[in-house]
KEKE-3310 file (N, C-alpha, C; in steps of 0.2 Angstrom, whole numbers, plus 5000, padded with zeros to 4 digits):
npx = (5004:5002:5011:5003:4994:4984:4969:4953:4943:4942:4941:4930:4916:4904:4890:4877:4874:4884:4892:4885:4888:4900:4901:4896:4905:4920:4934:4948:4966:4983:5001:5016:5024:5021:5022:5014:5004:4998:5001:4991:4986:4975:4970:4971:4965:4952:4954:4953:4941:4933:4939:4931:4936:4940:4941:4951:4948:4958:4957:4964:4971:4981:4991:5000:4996:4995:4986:4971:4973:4990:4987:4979:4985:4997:4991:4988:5001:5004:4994:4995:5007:5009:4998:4998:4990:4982:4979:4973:4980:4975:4980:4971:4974:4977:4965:4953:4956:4946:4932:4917:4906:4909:4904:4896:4903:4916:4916:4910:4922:4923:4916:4916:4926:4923:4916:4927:4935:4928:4925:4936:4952:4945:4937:4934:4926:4926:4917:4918:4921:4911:4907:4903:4903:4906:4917:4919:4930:4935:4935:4940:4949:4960:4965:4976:4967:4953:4954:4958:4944:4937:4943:4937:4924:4921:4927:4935:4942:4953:4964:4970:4986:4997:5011:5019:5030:5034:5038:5047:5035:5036:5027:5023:5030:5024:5027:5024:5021:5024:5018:5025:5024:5033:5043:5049:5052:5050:5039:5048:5055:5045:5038:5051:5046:5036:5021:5007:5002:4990:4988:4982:4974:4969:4960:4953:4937:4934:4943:4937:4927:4933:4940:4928:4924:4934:4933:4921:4925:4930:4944:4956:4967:4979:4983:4989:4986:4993:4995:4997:4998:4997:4997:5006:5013:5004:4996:4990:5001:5012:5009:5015:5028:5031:5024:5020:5028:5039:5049:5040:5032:5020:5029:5040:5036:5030:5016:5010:5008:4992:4984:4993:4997:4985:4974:4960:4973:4978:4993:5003:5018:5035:5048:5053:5049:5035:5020:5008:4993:4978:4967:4955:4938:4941:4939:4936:4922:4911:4898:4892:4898:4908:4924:4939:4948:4952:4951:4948:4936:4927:4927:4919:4905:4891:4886:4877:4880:4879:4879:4892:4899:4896:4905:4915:4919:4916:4928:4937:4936:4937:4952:4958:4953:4962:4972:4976:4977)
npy = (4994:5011:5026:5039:5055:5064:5063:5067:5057:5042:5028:5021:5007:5014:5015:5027:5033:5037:5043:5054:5059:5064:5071:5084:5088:5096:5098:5092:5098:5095:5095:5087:5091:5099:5103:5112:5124:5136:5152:5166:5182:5197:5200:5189:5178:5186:5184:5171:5168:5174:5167:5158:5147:5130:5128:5128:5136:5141:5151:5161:5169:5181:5187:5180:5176:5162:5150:5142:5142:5142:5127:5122:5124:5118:5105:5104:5106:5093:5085:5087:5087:5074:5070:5078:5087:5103:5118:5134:5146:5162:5175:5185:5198:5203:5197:5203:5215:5214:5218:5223:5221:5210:5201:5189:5179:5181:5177:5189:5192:5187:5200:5202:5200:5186:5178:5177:5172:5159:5156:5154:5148:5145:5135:5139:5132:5132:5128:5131:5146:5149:5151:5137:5131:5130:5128:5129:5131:5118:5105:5092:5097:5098:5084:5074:5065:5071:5082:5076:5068:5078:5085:5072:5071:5084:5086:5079:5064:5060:5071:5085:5086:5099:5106:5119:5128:5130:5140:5144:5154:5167:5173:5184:5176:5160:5147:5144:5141:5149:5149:5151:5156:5160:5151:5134:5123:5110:5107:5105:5093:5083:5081:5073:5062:5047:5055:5065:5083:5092:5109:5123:5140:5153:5161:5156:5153:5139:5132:5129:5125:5112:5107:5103:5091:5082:5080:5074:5063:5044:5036:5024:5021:5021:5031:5047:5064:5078:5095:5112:5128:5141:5157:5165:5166:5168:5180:5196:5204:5199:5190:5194:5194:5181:5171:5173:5170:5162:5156:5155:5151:5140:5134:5131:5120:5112:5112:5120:5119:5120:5135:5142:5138:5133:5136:5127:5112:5094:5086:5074:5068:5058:5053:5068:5072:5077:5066:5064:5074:5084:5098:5107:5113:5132:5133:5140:5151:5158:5165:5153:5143:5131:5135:5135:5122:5110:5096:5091:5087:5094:5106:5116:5113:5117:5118:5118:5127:5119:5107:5107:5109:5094:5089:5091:5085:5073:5069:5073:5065:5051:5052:5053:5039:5032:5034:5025:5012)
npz = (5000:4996:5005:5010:5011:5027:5030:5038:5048:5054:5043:5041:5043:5048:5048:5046:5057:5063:5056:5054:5063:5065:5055:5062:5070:5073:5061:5065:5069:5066:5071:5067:5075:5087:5104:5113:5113:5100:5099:5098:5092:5095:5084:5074:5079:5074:5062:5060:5064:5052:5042:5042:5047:5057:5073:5090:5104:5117:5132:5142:5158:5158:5170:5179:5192:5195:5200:5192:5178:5176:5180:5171:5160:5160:5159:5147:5137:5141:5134:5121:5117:5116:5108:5097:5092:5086:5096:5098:5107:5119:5127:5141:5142:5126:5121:5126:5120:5110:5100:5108:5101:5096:5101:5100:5095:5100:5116:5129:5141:5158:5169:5182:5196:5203:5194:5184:5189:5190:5179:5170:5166:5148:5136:5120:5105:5088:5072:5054:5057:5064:5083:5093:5105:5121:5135:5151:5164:5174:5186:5179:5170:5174:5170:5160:5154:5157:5146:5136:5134:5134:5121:5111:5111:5104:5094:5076:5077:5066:5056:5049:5043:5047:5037:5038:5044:5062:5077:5092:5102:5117:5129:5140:5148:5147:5137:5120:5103:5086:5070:5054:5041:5031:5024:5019:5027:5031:5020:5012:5017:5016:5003:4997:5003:4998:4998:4998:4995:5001:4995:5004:5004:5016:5011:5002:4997:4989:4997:5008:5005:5001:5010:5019:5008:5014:5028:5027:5020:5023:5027:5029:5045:5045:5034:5028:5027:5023:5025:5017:5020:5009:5011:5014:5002:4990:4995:4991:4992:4988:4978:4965:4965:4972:4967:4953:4942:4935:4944:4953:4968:4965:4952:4960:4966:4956:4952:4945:4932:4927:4923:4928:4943:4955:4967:4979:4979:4975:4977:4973:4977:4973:4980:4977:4964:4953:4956:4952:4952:4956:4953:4963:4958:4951:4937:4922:4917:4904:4899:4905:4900:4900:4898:4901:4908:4921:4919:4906:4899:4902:4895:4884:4888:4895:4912:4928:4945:4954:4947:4944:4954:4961:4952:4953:4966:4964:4957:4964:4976:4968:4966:4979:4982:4974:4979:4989:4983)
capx = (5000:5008:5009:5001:4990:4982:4964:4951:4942:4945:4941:4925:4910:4898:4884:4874:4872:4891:4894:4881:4890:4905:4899:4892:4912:4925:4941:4953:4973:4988:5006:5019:5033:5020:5021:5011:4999:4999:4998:4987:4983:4967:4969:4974:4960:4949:4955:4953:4935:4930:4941:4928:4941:4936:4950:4948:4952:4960:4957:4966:4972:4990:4993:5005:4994:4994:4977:4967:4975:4991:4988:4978:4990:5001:4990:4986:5005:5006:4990:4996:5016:5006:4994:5001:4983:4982:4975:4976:4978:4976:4979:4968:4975:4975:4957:4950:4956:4942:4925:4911:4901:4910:4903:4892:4909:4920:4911:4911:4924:4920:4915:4922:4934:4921:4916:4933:4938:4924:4926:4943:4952:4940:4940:4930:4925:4923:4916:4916:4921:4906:4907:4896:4903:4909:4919:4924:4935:4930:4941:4942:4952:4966:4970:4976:4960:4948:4958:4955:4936:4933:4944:4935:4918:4919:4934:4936:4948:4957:4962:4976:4992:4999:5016:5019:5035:5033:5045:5044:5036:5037:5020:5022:5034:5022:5029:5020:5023:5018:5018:5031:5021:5037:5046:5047:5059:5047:5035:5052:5056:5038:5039:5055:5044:5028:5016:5003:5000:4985:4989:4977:4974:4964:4956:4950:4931:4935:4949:4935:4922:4935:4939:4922:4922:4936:4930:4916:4929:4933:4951:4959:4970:4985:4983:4991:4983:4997:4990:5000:4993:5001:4995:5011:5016:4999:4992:4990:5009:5017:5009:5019:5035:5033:5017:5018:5032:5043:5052:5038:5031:5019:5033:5044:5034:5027:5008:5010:5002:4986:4983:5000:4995:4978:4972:4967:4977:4980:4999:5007:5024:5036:5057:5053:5046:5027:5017:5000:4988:4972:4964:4947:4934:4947:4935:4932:4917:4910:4890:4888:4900:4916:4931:4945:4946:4958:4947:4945:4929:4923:4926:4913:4901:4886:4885:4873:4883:4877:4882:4900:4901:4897:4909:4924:4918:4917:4937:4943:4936:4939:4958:4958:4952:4963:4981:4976:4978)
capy = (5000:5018:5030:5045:5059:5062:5063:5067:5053:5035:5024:5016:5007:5010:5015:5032:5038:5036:5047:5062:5063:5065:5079:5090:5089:5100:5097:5093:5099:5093:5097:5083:5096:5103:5102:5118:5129:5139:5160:5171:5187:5198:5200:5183:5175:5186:5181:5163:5165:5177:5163:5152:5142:5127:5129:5129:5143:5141:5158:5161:5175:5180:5189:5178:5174:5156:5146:5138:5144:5138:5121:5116:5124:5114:5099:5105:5106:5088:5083:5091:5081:5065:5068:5084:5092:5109:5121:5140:5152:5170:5178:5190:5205:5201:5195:5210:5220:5211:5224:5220:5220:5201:5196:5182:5176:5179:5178:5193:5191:5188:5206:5202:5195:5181:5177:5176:5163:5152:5152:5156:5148:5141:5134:5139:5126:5135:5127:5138:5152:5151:5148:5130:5127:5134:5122:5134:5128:5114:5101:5089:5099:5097:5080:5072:5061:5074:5087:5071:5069:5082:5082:5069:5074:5090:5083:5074:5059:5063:5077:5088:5088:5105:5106:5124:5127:5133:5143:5144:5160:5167:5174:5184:5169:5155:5146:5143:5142:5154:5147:5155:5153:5161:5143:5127:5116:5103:5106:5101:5086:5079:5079:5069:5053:5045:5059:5071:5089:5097:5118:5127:5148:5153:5167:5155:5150:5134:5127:5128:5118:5104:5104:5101:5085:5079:5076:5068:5056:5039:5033:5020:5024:5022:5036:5054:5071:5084:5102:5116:5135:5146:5161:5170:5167:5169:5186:5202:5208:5194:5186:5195:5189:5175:5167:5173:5169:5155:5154:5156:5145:5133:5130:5127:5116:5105:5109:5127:5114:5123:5139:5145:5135:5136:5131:5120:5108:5091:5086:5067:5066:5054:5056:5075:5073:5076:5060:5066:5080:5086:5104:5106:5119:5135:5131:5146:5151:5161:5165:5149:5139:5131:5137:5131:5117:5106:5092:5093:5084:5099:5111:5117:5111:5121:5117:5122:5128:5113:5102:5109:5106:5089:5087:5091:5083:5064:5070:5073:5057:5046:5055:5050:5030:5030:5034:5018:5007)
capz = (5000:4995:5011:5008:5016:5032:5029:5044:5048:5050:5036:5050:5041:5057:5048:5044:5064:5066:5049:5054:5070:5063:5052:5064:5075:5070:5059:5071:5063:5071:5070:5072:5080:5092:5112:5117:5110:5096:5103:5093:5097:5094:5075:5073:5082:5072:5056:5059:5062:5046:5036:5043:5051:5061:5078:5098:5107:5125:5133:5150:5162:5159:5175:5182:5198:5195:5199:5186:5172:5175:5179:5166:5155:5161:5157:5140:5135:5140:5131:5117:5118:5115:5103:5095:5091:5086:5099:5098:5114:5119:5134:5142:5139:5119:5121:5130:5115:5103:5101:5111:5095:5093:5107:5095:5090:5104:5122:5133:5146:5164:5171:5188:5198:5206:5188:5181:5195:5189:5171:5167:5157:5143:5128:5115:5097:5081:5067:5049:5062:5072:5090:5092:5111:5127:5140:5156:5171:5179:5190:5173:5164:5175:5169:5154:5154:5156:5140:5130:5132:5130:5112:5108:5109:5100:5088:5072:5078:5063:5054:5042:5046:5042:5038:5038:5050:5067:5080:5098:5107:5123:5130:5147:5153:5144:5131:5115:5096:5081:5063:5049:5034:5025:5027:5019:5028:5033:5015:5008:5016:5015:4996:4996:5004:4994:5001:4995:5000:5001:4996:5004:5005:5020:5009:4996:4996:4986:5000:5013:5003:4999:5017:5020:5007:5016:5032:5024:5016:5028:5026:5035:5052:5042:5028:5031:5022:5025:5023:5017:5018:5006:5011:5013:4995:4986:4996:4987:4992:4988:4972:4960:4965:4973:4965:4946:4938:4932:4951:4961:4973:4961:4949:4961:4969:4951:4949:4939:4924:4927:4925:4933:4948:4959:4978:4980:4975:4980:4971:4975:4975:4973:4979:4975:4957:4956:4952:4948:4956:4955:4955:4964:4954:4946:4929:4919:4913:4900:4897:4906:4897:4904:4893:4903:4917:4922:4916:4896:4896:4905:4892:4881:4892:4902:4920:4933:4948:4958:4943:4944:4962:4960:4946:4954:4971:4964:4954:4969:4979:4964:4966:4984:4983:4969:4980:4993:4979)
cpx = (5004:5005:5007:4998:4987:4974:4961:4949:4943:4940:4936:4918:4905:4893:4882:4874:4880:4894:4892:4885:4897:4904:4899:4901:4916:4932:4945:4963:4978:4996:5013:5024:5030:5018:5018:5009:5003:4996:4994:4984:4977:4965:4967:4968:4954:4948:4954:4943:4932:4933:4938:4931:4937:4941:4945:4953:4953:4962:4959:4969:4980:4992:5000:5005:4993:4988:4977:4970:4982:4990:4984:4983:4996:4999:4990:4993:5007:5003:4994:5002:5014:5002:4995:4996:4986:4979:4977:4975:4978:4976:4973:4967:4975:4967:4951:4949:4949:4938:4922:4906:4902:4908:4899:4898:4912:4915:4913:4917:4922:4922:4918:4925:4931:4919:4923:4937:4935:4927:4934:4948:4947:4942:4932:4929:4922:4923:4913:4916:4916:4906:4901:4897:4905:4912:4922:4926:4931:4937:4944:4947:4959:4967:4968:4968:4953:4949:4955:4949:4935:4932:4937:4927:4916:4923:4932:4939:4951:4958:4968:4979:4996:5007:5022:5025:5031:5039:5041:5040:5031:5030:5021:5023:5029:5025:5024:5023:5018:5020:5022:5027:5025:5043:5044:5051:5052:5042:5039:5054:5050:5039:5046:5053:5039:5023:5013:5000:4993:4987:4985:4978:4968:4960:4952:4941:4934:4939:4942:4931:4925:4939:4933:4920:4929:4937:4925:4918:4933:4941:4953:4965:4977:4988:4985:4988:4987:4994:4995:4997:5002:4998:5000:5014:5012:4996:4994:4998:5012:5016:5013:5025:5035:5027:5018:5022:5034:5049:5048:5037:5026:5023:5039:5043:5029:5020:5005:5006:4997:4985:4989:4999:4989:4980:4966:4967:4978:4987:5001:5014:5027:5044:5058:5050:5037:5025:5010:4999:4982:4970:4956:4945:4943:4945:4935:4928:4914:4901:4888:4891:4906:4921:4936:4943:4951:4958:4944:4939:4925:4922:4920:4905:4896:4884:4881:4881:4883:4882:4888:4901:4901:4901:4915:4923:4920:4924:4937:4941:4938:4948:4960:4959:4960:4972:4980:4978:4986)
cpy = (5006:5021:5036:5049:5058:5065:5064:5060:5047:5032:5018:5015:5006:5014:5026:5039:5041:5045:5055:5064:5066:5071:5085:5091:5093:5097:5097:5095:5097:5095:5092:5086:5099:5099:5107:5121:5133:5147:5164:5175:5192:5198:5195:5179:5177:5186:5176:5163:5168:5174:5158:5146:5136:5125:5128:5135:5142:5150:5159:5167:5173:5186:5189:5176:5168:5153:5142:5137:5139:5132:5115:5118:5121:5106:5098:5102:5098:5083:5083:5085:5073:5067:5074:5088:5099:5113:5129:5143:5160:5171:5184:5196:5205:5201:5199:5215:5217:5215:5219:5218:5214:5199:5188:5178:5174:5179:5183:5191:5193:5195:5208:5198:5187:5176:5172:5170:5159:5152:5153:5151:5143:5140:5136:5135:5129:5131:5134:5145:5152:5147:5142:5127:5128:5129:5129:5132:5125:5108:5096:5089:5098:5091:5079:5069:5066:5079:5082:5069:5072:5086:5078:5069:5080:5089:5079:5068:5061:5069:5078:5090:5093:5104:5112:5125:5130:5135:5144:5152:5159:5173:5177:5177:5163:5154:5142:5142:5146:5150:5152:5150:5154:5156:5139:5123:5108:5102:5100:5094:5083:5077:5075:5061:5054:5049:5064:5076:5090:5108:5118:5134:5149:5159:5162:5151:5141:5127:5126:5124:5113:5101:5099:5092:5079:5076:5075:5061:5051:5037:5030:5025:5024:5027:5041:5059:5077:5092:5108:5123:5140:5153:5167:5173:5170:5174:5191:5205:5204:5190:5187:5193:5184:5166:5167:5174:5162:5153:5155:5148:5138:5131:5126:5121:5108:5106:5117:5125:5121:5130:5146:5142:5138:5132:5134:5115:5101:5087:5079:5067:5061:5055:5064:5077:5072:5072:5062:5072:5080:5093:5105:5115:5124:5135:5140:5148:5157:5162:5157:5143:5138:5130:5135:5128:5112:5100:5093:5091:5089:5105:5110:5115:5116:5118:5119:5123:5122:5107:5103:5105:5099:5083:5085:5086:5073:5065:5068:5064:5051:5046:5051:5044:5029:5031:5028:5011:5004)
cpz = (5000:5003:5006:5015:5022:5032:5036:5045:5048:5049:5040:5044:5046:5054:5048:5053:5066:5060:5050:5059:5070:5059:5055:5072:5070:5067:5063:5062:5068:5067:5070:5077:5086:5100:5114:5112:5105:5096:5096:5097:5093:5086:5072:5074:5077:5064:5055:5058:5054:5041:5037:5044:5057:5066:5084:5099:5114:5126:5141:5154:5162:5163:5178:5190:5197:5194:5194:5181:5170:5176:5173:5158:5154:5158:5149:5138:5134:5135:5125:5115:5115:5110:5097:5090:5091:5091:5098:5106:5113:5124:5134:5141:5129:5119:5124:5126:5110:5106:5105:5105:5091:5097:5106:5096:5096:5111:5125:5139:5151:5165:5178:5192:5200:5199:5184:5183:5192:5182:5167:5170:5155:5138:5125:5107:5095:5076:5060:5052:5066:5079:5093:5098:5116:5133:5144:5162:5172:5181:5182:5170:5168:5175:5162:5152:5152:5147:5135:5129:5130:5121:5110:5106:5104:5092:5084:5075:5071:5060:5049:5044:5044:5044:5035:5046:5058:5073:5087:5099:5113:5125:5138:5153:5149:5138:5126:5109:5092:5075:5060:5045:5029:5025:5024:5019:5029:5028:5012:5010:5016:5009:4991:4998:4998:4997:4996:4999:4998:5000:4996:5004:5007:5016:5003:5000:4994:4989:5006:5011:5002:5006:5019:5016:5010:5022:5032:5021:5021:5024:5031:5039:5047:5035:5033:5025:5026:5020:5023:5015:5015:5007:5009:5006:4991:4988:4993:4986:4990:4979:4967:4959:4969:4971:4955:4943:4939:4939:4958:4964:4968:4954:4952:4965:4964:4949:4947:4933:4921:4928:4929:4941:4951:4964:4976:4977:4978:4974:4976:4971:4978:4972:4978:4970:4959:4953:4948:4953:4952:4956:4957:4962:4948:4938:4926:4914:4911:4898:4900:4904:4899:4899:4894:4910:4916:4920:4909:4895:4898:4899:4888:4882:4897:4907:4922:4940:4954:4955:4945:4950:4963:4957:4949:4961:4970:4960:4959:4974:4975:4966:4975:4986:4978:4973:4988:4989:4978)
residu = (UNK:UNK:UNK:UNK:UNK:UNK:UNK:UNK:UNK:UNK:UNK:UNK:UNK:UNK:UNK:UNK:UNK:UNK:UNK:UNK:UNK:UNK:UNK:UNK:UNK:UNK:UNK:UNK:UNK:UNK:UNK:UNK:UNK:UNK:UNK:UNK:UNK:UNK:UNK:UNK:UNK:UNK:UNK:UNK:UNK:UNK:UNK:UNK:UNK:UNK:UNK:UNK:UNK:UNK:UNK:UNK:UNK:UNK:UNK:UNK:UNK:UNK:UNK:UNK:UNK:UNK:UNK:UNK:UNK:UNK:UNK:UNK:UNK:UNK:UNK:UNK:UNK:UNK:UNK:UNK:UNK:UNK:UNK:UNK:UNK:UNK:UNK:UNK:UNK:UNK:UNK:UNK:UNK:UNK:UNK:UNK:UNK:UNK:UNK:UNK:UNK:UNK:UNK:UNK:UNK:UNK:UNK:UNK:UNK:UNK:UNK:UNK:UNK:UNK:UNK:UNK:UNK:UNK:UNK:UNK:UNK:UNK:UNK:UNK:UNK:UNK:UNK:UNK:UNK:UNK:UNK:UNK:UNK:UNK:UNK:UNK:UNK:UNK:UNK:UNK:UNK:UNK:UNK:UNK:UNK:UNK:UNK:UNK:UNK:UNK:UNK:UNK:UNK:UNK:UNK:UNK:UNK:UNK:UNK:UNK:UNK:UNK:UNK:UNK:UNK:UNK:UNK:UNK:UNK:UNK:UNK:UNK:UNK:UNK:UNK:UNK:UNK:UNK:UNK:UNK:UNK:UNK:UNK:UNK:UNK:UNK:UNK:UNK:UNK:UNK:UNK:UNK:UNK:UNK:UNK:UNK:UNK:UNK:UNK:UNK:UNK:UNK:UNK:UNK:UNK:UNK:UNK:UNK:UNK:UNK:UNK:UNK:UNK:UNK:UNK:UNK:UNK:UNK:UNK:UNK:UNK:UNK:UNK:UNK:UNK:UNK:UNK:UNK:UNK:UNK:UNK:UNK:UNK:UNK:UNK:UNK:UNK:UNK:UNK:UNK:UNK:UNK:UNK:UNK:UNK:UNK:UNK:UNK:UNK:UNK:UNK:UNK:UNK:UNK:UNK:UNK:UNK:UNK:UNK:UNK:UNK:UNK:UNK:UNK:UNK:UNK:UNK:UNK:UNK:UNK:UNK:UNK:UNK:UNK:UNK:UNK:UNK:UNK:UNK:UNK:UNK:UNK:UNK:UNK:UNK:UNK:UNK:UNK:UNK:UNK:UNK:UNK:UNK:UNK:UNK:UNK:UNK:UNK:UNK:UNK:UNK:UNK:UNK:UNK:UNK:UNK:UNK:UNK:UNK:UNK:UNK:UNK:UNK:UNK:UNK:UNK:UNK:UNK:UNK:UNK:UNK:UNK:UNK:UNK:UNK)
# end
């Protein structure tokens, strides 16, 4: 069997109720390098939702009076060291700066000190950016055991392993890491085994619906779906030099074929040379008519916007079965 991706889900024929309930949990992402949360602060956070991001958000008082906060902080880190899930955090003071008029999105912070004791720190679970769950202190959280139910209840068991570098930081004495999206040591050696990346770009509409059909897609426990966001290269400042030329980032990465490269993409390599890929949507159309697509049978052809969707949807899962083989 080839190794490949890390898909969410495992690959479980248990039946219809098993399936809906897995829909209705959040994408879980994991990192294999990380031991401790991933810091973001009030921008940060509010970018993840309006990119209809599906994250948790641990939210805790960084004072430096100890309590609640650090010790489940302390549990999380460990949680974390073993299964190396993604979580993001924000201190208080970051988290205080968010408008009140996000209070839908973000919760109100406790108003006072009697409040704050009880609910702080929290986690909060966004699916598609929106807030779908509130967990606030409680004795549980302070051991591995409980950190891990409560994953599992709101959480995919699998998910998309990003492999977008990441560097320590320091957080009013807490240690954490932040992502470096301008970095590809770990893209590069992934593409040296049998693996397939998934490029996505958090601003694209298109990468969040094909998220969406791939935790809908079961794969056995032994498959990997590694997930690379290019934001850094593909954002407005950056496309010109480092997206649209003959050095940028999708020629040097093998899946420029189409269009000068799109996301998303999902490209299988093999020793470094690219074996196959696929593009999801990226069609262009004309009064109705699809003029160019990555699939030639698609040209000259009128779609409904449903049809298309459906088009590219059974590509990509045929493109999926087809790298277990």
């Amino acid at each position: 069997m080839k190794k490949f991706v890390a898909l969410l889900i495992p690959f479980l024929f248990l039946g219809v109720s098993c399936e809906k309930e897995n829909n209705h949990k959040i994408i879980s992402y994991f990192h294999e390098d990380l031991t401790s949360l991933i810091y973001v602060n009030q921008n940060e956070v509010k970018t993840l939702a309006s990119n209809q991001e599906d994250f948790i958000l641990f939210v805790f008082s960084d004072c430096g009076c100890g309590g609640h906060g650090d010790s489940v902080f302390s549990t999380l880190k460990t949680y974390i060291s073993e299964t190396h899930r993604l979580i993001y955090a924000i201190g208080d003071t970051d988290y205080k700066k968010l408008d009140v008029t996000l209070s839908d999105t973000f919760p109100l912070y406790p108003t006072n000190q009697m409040d704050e004791i009880n609910k702080i720190p929290a986690f909060y679970f966004y699916h598609g950016g929106k807030l779908t769950y509130e967990r606030y202190y409680e004795e549980s959280l302070l051991t591995v055991k409980g950190i891990t139910s409560l994953m599992n209840d709101y959480m995919t068991p699998y998910g998309m392993n990003i492999i977008n570098d990441i560097v320590p930081y320091t957080f009013k004495g807490y240690d954490f890491f932040k992502f470096n999206e301008e970095t590809t040591t770990k893209l590069d050696q992934k593409i040296q085994g049998n693996n397939t990346i998934y490029y996505s770009w958090k601003q694209c509409g298109d990468c969040r619906s094909l998220k969406g059909i791939l935790r809908d897609y079961y794969l056995d426990h032994n498959t990997l779906l590694y997930m690379y966001e290019v934001d850094y290269f593909r954002n407005s400042d950056n496309k010109e030099t480092l997206w649209d030329n003959e050095e940028g980032f999708p020629y040097q990465y093998q899946f420029a074929n189409y269009r000068g490269g799109k996301v998303p993409s999902l490209v299988t390599y093999e020793n470094g040379l690219k074996k196959d890929m696929i593009v999801y949507h990226n069609d262009v159309v004309n009064d109705g008519t699809i003029e160019t697509s990555f699939f030639n049978e698609l040209v000259g052809q009128k779609l409904s916007a449903e049809e298309q969707e459906n088009y590219h949807k059974e590509k990509v899962l045929e493109y999926l079965s087809s790298l277990k083989e």
